[in-house]
C-alpha positions in Angstrom: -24.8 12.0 -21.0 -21.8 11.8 -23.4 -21.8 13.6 -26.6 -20.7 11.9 -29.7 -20.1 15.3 -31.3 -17.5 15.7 -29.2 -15.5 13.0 -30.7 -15.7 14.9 -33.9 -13.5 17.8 -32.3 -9.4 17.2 -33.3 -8.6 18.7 -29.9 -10.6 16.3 -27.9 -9.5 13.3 -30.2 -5.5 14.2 -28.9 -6.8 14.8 -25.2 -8.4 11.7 -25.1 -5.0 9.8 -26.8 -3.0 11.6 -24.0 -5.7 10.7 -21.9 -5.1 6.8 -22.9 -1.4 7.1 -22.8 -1.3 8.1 -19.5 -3.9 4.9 -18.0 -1.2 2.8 -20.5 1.6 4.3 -18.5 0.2 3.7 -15.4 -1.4 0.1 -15.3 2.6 -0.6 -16.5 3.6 0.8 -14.1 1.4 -1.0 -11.1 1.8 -4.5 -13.1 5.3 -4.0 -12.7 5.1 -2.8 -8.5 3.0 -6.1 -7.8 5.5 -8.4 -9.7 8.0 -6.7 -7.5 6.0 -6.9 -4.3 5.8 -10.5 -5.1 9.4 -11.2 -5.4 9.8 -9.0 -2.5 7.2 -11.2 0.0 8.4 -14.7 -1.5 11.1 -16.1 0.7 14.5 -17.0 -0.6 15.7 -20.3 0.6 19.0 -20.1 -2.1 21.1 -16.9 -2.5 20.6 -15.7 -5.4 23.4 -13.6 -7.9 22.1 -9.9 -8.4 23.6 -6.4 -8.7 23.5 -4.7 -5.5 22.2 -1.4 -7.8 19.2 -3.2 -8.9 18.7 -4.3 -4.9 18.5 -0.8 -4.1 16.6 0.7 -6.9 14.1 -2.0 -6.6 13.5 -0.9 -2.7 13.6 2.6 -3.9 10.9 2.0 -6.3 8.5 0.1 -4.1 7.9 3.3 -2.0 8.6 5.6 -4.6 5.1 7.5 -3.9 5.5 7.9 -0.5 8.3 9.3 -0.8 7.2 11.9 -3.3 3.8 12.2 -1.5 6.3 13.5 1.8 8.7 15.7 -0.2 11.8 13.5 0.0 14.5 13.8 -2.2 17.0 10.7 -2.9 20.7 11.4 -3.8 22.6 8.1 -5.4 26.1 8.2 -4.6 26.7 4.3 -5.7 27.7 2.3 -8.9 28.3 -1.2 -7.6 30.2 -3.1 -10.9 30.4 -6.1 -9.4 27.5 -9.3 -8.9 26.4 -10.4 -5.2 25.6 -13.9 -4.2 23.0 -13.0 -1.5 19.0 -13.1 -0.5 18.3 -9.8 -2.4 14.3 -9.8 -1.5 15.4 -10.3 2.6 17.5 -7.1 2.0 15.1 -5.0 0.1 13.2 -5.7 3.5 15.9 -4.2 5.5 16.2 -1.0 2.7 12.3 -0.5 3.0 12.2 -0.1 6.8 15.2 1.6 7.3 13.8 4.3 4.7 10.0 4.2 6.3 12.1 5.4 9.6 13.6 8.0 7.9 10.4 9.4 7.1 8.6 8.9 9.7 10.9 10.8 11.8 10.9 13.5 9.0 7.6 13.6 9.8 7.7 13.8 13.7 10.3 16.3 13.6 8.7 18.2 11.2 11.6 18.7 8.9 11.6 21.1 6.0 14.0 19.6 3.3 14.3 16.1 4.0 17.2 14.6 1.7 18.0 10.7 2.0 21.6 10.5 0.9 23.1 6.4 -0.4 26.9 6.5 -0.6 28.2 3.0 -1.5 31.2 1.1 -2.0 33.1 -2.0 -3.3 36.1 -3.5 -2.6 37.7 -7.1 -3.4 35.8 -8.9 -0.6 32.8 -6.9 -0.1 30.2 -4.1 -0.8 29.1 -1.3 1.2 26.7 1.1 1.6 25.3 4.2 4.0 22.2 5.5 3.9 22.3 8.9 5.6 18.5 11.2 6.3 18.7 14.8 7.8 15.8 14.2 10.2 18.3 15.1 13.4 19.9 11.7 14.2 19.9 9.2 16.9 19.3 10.5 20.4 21.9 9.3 22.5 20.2 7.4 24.8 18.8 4.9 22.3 21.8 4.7 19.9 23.7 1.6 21.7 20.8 -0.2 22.1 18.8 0.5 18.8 18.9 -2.8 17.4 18.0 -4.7 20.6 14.4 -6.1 20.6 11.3 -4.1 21.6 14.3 -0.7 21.7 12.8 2.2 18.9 13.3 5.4 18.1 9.5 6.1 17.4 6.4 6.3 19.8 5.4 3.1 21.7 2.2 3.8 19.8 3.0 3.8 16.7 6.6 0.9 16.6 6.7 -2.1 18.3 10.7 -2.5 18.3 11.1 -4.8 16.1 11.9 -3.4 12.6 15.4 -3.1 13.3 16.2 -5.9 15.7 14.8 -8.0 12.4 17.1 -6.2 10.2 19.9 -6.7 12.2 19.3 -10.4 12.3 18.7 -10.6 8.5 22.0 -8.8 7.6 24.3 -10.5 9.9 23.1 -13.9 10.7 21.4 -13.9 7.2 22.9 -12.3 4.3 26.4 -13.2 6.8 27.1 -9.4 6.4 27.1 -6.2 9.2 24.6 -4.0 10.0 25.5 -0.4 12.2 23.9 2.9 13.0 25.4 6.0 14.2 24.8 9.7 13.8 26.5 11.4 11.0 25.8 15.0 9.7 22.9 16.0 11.5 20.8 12.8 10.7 20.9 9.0 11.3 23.6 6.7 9.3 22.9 3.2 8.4 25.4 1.2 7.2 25.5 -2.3 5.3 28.1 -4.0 4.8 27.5 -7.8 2.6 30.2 -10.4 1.4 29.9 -10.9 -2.6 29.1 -14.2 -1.8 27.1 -16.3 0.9 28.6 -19.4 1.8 25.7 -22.2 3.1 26.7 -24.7 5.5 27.3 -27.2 2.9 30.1 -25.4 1.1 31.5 -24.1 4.8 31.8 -27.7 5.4 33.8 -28.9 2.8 
């Protein structure tokens, strides 16, 4: 049963402000994950003109708790200055499963300090990107065929092949861009690279 003399004590008074802070902070903080969730799941039918930072941040930030729950530590090596035409919510897709490999192989391999590193880069025609884990890489008899359908680097119990044969399709045949994977220091290396602009069949034609 709750004591009202309680709410007579000063110290209990600033526990339960900190107390109401913190539920503040956090029902913020969901509001703001489900208004990205439903960008995210809402298909784009018109490229839209975004910053290539926020693309990746936002992706970041969907599965921020999983990666903290598994110990992962994110290192930002971008600054993109320039504005993208492009289907940013198919390409948080992409971002999203390519990190949820990453740690599931962290976790399969049982790896002690697992660092995602994002190294990006512009240039007049286009943006690029890596993202590079430290889970042990590729094996060598999957790599050339990794984004074929039904191939995958996880248990047949646990993939079914086609998180990467979908990425593959959404970057280049999508967002008109390249997609590639290779091993690079001791972990997998996925590389994007987009156009800053989309063209639709309407403006190819003209």
């Amino acid at each position: 049963m709750f004591d009202l003399k309680l709410m007579e004590e000063p110290d209990y008074c600033v526990e339960m402000k900190d107390s109401f802070n913190i539920i503040g902070e956090q029902v913020s903080y969901l509001m703001e994950t489900i208004n990205d969730f439903r960008s995210f799941l809402s298909p784009s039918t018109v490229p839209q003109e975004t910053s290539l930072n926020q693309i990746i941040d936002k992706s970041l930030k969907i599965i921020n708790k999983s990666l903290e729950i598994d110990g992962i530590k994110v290192i930002k090596n971008y600054n993109f200055n320039k504005i993208i035409r492009t289907f940013p919510n198919e390409i948080i897709q992409v971002l999203i499963n390519i990190f949820r490999n990453s740690m599931d192989t962290y976790k399969s391999n049982e790896i002690k300090d697992p660092v995602i590193t994002i190294n990006g880069k512009e240039t007049e025609s286009f943006m690029e990107f890596e993202i590079i884990d430290n889970a042990g890489g590729i094996k060598p008899s999957i790599i050339d065929r990794i984004f074929e359908q039904y191939a995958t680097t996880k248990s047949e119990k646990t993939a079914s092949g086609l998180g990467l044969y979908m990425s593959k399709i959404i970057i280049d045949k999508h967002c008109q861009g390249k997609l590639t994977a290779s091993n690079k220091n001791q972990g997998a290396c996925f590389t994007i690279k987009l156009p800053l602009t989309i063209k639709l069949d309407k403006e190819t034609s003209k």
